[in-house]
DSSP file (Angstrom, degrees, kcal/mol; ACC not computed):
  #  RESIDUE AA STRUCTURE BP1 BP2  ACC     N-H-->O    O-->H-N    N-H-->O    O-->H-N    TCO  KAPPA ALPHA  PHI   PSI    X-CA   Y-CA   Z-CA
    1    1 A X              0   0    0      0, 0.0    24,-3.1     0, 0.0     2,-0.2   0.000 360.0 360.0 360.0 134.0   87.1   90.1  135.9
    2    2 A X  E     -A   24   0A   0     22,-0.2     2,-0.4    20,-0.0    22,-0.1  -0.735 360.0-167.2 -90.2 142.9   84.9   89.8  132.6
    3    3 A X  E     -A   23   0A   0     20,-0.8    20,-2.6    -2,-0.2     2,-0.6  -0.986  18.7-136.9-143.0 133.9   84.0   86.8  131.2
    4    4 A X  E     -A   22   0A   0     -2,-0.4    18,-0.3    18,-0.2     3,-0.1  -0.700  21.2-177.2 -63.7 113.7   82.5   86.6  127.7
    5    5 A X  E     -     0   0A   0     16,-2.4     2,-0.3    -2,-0.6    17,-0.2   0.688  65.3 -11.8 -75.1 -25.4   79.5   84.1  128.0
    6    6 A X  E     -A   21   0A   0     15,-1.4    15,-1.7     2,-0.0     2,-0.3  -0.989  61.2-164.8-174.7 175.2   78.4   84.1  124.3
    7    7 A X        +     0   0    0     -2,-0.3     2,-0.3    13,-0.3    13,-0.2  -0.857   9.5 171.4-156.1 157.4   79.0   86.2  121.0
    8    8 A X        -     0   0    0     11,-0.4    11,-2.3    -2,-0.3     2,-0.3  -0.685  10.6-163.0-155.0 157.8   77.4   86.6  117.5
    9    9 A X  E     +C   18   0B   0     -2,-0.3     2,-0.4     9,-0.2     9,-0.2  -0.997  14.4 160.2-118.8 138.0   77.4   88.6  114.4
   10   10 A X  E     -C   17   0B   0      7,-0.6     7,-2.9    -2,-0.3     2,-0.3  -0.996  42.7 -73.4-153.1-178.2   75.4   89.1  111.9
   11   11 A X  E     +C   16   0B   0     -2,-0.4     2,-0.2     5,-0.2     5,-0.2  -0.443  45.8 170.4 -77.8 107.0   74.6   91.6  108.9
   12   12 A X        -     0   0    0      3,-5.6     3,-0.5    -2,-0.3     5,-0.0  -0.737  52.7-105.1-132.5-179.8   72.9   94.9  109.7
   13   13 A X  S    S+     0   0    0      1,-0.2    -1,-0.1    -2,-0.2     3,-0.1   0.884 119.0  64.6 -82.7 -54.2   72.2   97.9  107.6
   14   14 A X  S    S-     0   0    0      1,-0.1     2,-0.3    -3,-0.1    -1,-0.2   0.630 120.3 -98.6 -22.8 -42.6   75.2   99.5  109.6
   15   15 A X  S    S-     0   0    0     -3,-0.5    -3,-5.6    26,-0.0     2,-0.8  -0.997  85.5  -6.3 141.9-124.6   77.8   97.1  108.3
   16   16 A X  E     -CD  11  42B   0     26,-0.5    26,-2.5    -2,-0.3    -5,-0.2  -0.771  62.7-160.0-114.8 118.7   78.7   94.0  110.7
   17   17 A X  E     -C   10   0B   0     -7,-2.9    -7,-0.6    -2,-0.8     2,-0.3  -0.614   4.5-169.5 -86.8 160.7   77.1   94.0  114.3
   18   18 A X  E     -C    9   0B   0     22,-0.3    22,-3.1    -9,-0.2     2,-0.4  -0.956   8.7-174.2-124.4 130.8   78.9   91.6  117.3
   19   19 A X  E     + B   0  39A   0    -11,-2.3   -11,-0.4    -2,-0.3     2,-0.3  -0.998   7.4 177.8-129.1 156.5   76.7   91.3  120.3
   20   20 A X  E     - B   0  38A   0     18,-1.4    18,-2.2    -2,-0.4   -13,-0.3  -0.914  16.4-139.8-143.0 149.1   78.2   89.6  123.1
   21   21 A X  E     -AB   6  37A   0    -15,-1.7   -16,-2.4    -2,-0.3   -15,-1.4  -0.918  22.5-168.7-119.0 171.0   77.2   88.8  126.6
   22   22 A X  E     -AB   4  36A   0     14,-2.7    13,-2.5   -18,-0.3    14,-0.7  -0.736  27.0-149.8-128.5 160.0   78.8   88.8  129.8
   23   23 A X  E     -AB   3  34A   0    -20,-2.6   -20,-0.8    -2,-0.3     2,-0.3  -0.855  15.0-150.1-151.4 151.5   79.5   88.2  133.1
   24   24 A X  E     -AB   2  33A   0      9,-2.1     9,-1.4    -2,-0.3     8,-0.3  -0.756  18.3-178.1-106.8 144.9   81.7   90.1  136.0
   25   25 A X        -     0   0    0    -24,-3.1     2,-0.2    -2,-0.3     6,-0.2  -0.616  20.3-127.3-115.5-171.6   83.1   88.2  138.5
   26   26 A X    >   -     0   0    0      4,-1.1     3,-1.4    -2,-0.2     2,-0.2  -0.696  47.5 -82.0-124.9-167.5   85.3   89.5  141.8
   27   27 A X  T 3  S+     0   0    0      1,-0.3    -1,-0.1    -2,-0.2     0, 0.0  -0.041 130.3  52.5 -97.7  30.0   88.9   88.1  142.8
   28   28 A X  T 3  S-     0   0    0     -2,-0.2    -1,-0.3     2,-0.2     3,-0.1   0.555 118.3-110.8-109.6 -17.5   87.1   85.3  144.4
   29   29 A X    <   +     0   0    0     -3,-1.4     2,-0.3     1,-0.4    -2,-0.1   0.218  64.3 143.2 117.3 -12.2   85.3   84.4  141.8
   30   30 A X        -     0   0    0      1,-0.1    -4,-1.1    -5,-0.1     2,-0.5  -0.472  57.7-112.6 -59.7 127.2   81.4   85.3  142.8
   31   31 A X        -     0   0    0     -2,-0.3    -6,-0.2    -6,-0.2     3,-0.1  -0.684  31.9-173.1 -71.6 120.1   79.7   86.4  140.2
   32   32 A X        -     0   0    0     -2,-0.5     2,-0.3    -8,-0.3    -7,-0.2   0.508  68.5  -4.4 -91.1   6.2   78.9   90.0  140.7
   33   33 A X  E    S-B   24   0A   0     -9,-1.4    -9,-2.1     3,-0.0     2,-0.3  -0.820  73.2-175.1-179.4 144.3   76.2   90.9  137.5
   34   34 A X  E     +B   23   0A   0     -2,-0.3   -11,-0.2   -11,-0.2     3,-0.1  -0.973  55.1  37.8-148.5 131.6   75.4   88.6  134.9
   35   35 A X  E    S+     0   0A   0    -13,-2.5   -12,-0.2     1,-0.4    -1,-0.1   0.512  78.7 157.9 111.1   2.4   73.4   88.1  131.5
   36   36 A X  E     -B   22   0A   0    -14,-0.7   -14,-2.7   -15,-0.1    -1,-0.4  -0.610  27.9-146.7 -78.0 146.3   74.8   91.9  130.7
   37   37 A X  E     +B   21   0A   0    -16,-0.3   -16,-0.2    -3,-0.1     2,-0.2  -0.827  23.1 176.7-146.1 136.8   74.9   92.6  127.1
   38   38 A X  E     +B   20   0A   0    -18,-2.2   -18,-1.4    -2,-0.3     2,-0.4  -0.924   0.8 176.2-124.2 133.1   76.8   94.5  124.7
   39   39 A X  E     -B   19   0A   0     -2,-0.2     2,-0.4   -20,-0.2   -20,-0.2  -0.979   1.8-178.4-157.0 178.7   77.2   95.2  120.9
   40   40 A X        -     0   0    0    -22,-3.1     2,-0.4    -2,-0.4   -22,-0.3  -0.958  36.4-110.7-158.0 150.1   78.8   97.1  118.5
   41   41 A X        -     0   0    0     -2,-0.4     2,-0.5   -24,-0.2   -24,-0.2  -0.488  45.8-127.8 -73.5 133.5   79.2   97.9  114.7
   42   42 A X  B     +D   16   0B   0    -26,-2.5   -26,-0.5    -2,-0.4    -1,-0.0  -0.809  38.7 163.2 -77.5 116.0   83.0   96.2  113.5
   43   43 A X        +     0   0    0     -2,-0.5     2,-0.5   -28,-0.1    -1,-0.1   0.363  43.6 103.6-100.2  -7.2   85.2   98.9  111.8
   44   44 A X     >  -     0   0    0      1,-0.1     4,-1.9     2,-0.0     5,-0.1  -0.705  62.5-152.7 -76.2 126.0   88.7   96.8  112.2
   45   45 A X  H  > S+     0   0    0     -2,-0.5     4,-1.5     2,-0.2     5,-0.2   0.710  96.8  55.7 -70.9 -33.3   89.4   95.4  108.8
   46   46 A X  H  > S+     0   0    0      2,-0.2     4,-1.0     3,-0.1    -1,-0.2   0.744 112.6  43.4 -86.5 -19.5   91.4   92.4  110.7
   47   47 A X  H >> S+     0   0    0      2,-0.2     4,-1.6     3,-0.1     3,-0.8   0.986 113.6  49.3 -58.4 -73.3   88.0   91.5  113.0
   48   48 A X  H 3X S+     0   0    0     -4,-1.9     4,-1.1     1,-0.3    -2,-0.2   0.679 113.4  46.0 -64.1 -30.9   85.9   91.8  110.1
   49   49 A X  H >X S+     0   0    0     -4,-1.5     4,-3.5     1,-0.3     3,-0.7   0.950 111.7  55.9 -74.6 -52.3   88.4   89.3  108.0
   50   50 A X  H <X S+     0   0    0     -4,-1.0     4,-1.5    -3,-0.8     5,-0.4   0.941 103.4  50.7 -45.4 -51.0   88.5   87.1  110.9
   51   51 A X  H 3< S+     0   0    0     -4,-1.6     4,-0.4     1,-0.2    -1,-0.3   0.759 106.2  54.0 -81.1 -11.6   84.8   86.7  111.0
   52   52 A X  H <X S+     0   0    0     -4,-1.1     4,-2.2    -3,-0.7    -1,-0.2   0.752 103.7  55.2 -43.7 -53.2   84.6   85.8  107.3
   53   53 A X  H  X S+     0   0    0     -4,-3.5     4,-2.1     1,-0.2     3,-0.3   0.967 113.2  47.4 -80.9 -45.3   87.3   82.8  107.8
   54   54 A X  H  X S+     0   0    0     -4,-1.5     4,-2.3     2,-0.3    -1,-0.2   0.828 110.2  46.5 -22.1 -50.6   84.7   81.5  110.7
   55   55 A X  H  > S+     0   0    0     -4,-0.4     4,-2.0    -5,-0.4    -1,-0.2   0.948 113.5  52.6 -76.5 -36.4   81.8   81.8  108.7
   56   56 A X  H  X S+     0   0    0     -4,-2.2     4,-1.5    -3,-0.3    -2,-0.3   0.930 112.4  47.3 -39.6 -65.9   84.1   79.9  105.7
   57   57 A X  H  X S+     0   0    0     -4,-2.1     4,-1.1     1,-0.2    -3,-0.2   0.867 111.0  46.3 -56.1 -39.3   84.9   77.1  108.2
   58   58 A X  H >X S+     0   0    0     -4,-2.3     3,-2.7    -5,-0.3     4,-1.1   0.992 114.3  53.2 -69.8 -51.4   81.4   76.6  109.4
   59   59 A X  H >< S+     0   0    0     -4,-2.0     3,-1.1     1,-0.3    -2,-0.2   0.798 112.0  43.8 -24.9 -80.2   80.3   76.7  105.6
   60   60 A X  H 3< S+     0   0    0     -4,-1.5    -1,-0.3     1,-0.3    -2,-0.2   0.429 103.2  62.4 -65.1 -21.2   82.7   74.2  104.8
   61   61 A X  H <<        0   0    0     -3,-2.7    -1,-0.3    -4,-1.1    -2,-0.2   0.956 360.0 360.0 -67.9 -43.1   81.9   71.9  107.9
   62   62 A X    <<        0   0    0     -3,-1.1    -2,-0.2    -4,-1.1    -1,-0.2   0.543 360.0 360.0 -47.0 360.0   77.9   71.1  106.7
């Protein structure tokens, strides 16, 4: 099983990065690898929209 541990985006020359980190566990629940790291450029229009209304609500919390 994957479990996301933590997430960001931010603004790259590319368009809109997410890196994420991770960690796999096994069907008992041991963690087998941790702290592994991912990212990727967003091309889904419905992500991208999604992460806007996030960045609107945090705006709007300060």
């Amino acid at each position: 099983m994957i479990k996301v541990t933590n997430f960001n985006s931010q603004i790259v020359q590319e368009g809109t990065r997410i890196s994420y980190t991770y960690s796999e566990l096994n069907d008992s629940g041991d963690i087998v690898s941790s702290n592994n790291r991912k990212s990727f450029i967003v091309r889904d229009e419905l992500i991208l929209n999604k992460l806007k209304e996030i960045k609107t609500y945090l705006e709007n919390k300060v």
